[in-house]
Kinemage of the C-alpha trace (Angstrom):
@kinemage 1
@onewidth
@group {chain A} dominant
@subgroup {mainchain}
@vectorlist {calphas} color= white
{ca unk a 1} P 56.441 45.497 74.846
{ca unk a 2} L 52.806 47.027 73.980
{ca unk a 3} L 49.705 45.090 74.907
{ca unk a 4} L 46.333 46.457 74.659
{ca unk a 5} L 43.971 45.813 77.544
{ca unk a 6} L 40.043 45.907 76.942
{ca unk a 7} L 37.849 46.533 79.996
{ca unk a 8} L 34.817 47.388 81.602
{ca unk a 9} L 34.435 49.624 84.308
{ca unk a 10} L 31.647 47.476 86.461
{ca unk a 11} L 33.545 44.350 85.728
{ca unk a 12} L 35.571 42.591 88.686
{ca unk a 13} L 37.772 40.700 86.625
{ca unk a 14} L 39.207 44.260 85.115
{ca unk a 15} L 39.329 45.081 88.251
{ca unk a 16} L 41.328 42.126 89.326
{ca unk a 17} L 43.450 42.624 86.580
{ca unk a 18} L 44.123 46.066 86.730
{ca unk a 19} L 45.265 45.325 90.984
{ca unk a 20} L 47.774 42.443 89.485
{ca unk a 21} L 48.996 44.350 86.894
{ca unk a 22} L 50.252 47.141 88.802
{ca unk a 23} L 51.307 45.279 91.708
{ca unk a 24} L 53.489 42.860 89.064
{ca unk a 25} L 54.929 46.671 87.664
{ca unk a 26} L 56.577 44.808 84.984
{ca unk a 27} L 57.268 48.032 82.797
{ca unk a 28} L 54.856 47.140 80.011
{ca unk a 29} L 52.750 49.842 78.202
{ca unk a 30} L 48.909 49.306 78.240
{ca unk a 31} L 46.602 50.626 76.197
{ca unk a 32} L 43.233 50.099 78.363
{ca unk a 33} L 40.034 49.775 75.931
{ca unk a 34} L 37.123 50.355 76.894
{ca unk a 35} L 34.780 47.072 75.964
{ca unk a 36} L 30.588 48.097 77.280
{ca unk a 37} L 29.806 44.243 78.429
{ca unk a 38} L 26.627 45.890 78.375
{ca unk a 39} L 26.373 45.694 74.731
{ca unk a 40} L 27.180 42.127 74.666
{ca unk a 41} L 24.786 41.153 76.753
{ca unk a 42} L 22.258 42.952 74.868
{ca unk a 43} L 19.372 40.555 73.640
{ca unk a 44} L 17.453 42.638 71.424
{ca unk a 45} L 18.498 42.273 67.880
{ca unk a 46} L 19.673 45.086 66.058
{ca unk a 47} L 19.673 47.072 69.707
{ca unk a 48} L 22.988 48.606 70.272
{ca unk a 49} L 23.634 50.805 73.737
{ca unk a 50} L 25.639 53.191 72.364
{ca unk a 51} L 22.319 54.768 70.313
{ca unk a 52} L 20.706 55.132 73.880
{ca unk a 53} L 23.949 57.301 75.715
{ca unk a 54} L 20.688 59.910 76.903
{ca unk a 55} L 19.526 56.869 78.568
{ca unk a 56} L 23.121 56.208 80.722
{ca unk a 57} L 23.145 52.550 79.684
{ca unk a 58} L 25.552 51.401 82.666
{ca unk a 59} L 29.298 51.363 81.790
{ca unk a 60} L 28.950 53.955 78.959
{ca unk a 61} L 29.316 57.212 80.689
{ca unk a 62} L 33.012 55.802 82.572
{ca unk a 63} L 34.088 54.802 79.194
{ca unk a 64} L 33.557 57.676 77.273
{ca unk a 65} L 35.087 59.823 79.904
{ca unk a 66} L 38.129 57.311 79.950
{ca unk a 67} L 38.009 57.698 76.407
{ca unk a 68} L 37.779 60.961 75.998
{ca unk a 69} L 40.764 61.751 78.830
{ca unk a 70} L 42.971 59.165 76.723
{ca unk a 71} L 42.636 61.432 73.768
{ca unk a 72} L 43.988 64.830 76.089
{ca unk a 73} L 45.863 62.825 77.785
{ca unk a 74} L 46.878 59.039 78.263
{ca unk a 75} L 48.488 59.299 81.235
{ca unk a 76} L 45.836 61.088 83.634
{ca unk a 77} L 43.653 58.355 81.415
{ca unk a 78} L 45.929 55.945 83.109
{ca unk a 79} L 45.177 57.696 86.819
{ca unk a 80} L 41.551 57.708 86.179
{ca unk a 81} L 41.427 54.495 84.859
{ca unk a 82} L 42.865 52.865 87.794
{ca unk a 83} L 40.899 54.995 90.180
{ca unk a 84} L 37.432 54.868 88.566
{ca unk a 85} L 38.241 50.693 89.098
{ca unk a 86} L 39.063 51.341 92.694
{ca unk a 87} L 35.667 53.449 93.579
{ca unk a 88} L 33.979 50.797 91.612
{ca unk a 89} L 34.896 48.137 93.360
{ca unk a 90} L 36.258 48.959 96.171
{ca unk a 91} L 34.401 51.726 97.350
{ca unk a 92} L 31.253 50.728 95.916
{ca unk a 93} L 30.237 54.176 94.246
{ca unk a 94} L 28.120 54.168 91.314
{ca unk a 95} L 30.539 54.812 88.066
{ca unk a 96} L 27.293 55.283 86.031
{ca unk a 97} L 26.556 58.602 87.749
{ca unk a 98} L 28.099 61.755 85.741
{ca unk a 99} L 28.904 63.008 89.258
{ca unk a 100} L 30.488 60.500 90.956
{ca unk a 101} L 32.882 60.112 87.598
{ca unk a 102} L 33.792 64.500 88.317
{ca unk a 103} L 33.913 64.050 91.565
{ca unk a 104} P 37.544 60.786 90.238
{ca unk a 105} L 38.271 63.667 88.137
{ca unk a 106} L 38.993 66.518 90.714
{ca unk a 107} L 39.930 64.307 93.099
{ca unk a 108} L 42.760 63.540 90.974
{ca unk a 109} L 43.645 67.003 89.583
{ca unk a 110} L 41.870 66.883 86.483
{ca unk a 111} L 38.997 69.718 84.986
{ca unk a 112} L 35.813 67.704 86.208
{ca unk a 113} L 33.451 70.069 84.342
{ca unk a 114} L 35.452 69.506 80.757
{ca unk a 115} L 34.909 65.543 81.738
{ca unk a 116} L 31.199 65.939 82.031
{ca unk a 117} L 30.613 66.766 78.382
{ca unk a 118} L 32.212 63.967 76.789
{ca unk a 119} L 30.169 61.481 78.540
{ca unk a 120} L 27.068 61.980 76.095
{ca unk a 121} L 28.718 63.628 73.339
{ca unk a 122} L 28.035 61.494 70.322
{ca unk a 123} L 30.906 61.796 68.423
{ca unk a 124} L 32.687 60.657 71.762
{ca unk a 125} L 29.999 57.388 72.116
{ca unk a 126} L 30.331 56.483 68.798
{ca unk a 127} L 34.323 56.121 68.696
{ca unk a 128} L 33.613 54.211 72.111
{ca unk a 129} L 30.986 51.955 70.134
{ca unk a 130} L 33.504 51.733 67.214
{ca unk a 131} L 36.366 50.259 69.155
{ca unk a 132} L 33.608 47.588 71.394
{ca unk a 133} L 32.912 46.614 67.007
{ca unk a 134} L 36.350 46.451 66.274
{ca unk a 135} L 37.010 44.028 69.233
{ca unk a 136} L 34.043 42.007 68.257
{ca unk a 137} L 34.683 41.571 64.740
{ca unk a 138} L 38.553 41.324 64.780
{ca unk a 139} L 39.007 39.176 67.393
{ca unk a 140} L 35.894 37.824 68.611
{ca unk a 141} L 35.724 39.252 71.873
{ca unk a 142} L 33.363 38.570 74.216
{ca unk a 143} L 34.166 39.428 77.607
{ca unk a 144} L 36.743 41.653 79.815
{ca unk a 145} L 39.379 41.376 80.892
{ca unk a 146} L 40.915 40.389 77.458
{ca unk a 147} L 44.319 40.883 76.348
{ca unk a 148} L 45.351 41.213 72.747
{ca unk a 149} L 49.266 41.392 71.911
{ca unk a 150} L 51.371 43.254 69.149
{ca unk a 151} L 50.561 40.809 66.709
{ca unk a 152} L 46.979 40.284 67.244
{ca unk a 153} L 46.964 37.202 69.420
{ca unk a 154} L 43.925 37.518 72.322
{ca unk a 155} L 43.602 36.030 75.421
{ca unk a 156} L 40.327 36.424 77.472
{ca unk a 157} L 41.429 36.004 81.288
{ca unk a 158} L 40.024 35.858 84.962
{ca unk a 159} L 42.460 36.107 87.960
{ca unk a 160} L 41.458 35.013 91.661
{ca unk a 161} L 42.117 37.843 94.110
{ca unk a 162} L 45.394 39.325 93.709
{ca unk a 163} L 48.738 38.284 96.357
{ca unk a 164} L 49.745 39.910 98.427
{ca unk a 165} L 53.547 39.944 96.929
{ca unk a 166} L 54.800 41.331 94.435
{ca unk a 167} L 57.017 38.063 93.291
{ca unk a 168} L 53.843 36.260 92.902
{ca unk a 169} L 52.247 38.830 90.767
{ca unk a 170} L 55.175 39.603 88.768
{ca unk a 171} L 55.643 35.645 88.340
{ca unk a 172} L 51.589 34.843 87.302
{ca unk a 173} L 51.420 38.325 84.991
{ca unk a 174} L 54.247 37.318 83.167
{ca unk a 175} L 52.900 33.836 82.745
{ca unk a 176} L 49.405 35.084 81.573
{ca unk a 177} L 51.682 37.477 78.978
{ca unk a 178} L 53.716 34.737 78.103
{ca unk a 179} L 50.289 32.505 76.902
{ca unk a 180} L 48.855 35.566 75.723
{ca unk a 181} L 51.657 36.941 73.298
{ca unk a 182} L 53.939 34.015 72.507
{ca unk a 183} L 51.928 31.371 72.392
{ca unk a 184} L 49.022 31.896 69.453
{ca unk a 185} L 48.234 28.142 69.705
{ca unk a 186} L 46.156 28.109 72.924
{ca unk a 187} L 42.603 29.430 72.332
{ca unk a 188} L 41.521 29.025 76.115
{ca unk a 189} L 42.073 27.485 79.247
{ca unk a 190} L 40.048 26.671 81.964
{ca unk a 191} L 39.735 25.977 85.399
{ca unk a 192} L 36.115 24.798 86.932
C-alpha cells in the first residue's frame, strides 16, 4: 500500500502524525508532501509565498530542503523529515533558519552545505509551490496533516497526543487508513 502524506514542517498535527505513524510501523510507504500552510493562510489576493523565498516566508526553506533531499534521495528525505519534525516540535528550534536545517543535515550524515542551496533556489521553490497547487486544486486541500490514497480519496486528520503503545497506534492508524482509503463516502468527521 502507497499513501501520500502532505505536511508542514511548523504544524503539530504533522507532527502528531508523523510520532503515530512510526510508532504504528505498519509497513506502508509514504510519500511526505510538503503543503506551506503559510500560503493558505495568505490573505492578500493574488500574493503567493513562494514568489517571496528571499524573504524566508516560514515553512518554505524546510520544505524545499525536504524536497530537494527527496529528489537525491527519499530515504535520508525520510530521516530528515522525521527529524526536522522532532527539532520543531520537540526541541523547539527554529526550522525557518537555513542553519538550524544544516545543522538536521550533518547531524544525520548528510552534505549540509549541498542542502543550503536548494532552500532558495527557484527552480526548487517553484516545484514546492507546484505540488501546494496541485493539492489545492485536485483535492481541495486545506490543511496538514492530510492523507490522500492510491485512488485519490483525501482525508484531512488531527490526532490527540500519540500512546504510548504500539497496539493502540497500530489499531487507530489503521482505522484512520481504513476511512481514508476504503471508504470515499465520508468527507469529514468531527469531534468538538
Amino acid at each position: 500500500m502507497s499513501l501520500k502524506v502532505y505536511f508542514d514542517f511548523n504544524c503539530p498535527y504533522s507532527y502528531r502524525f508523523r510520532k503515530w505513524f512510526d510508532l504504528a510501523d505498519l509497513g506502508i510507504d509514504v510519500d511526505w508532501r510538503g503543503f506551506l500552510l503559510t500560503q493558505t493562510r495568505e490573505r492578500r489576493a493574488g500574493w503567493r509565498v513562494f514568489d517571496h523565498a528571499d524573504e524566508n516566508p516560514s515553512g518554505l526553506a524546510a520544505l524545499a530542503a525536504h524536497y530537494w533531499l527527496s529528489q537525491q534521495d527519499p530515504l535520508h528525505a525520510d530521516i530528515f523529515h522525521r527529524a526536522t519534525l522532532i527539532a520543531r516540535h520537540e526541541q523547539e528550534l527554529d526550522v525557518d533558519d537555513p542553519d538550524v536545517l544544516c545543522k538536521i543535515a550533518a547531524d544525520h550524515g548528510f552534505d549540509a552545505d549541498a542542502m543550503r542551496s536548494p532552500m532558495t533556489d527557484q527552480k526548487v521553490v517553484r516545484d514546492v509551490a507546484a505540488i501546494h497547487e496541485d493539492a489545492v486544486m485536485a483535492h481541495g486541500m486545506f490543511g496538514t496533516p492530510t492523507l490522500v490514497g492510491p485512488d485519490g480519496q483525501t482525508l484531512y486528520v488531527r490526532l490527540g497526543a500519540p500512546p504510548e503503545d504500539e497496539p493502540t497506534a497500530q489499531r487507530v492508524v489503521q482505522q484512520v487508513l481504513d476511512i481514508a482509503l476504503a471508504e470515499p463516502w465520508i468527507r469529514e468527521l468531527r469531534r468538538t
